[in-house]
C-alpha positions in Angstrom: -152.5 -70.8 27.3 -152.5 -66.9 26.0 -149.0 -66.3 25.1 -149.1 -62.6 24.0 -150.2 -59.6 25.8 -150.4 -56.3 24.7 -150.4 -53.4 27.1 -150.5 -49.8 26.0 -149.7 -47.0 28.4 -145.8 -48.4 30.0 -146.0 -45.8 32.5 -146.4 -46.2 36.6 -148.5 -48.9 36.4 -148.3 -50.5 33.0 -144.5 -50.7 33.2 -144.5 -53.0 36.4 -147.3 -55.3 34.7 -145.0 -55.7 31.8 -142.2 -56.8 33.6 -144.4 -59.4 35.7 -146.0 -60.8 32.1 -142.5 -61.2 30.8 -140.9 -62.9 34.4 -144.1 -65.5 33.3 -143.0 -66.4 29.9 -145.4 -64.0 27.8 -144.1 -62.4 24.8 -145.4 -58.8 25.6 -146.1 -55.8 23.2 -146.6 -52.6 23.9 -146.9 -49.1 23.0 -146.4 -45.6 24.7 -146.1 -42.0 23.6 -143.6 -41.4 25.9 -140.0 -42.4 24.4 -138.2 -43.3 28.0 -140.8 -45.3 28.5 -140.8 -47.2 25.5 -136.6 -47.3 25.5 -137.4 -49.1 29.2 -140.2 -51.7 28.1 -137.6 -52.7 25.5 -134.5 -53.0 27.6 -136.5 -55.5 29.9 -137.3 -57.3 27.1 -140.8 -55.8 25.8 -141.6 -55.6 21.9 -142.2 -52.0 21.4 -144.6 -51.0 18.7 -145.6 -47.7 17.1 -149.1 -47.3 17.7 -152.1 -49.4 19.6 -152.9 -50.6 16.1 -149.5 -52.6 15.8 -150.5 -53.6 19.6 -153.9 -55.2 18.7 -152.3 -57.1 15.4 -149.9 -59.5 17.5 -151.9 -59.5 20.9 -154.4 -62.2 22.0 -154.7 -59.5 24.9 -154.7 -56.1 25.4 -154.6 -53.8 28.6 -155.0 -50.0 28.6 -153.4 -48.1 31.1 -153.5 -44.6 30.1 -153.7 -41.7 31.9 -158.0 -40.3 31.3 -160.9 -40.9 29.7 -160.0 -39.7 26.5 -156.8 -41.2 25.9 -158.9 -44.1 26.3 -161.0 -43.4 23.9 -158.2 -42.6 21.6 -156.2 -45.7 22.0 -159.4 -47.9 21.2 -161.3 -45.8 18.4 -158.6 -43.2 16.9 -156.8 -42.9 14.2 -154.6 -45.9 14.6 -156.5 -47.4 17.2 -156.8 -51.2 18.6 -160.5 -51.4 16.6 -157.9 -50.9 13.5 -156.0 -53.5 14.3 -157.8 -56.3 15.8 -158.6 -59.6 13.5 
């Protein structure tokens, strides 16, 4: 069974998924460029990390739950996107 899930975007919707993967047992990571959302992830429990980059090194799975097309775009192909990252 996948153990680790990354999810990057902890807001309205990726916040509640976190908290249902961790309730199951998962180890989750995940990343957000908002700070109070990243401070909440980690008080439940979450593994915060500092980019979707860091997300795609520890993960088996990744969800993206950002907010348009191109933060989309960003989180898989930028700078220190998940492509980066993955094995």
């Amino acid at each position: 069974m996948i153990k680790t899930i990354g999810i990057i975007g902890l807001g309205r919707t990726g916040f509640p998924i976190s908290q249902a993967y961790l309730k199951e047992g998962y180890k989750v990571y995940g990343f957000d460029i908002r700070k109070e959302a990243v401070a909440a992830f980690e008080s439940s429990g979450g593994h915060s990390q500092m980019s979707p980059e860091a997300v795609a090194r520890n993960c088996d799975i990744i969800l993206i739950l950002v907010l348009n097309d191109q933060q989309v775009i960003e989180t898989i192909a930028g700078e220190n996107g998940i492509l980066k990252g993955m094995g």
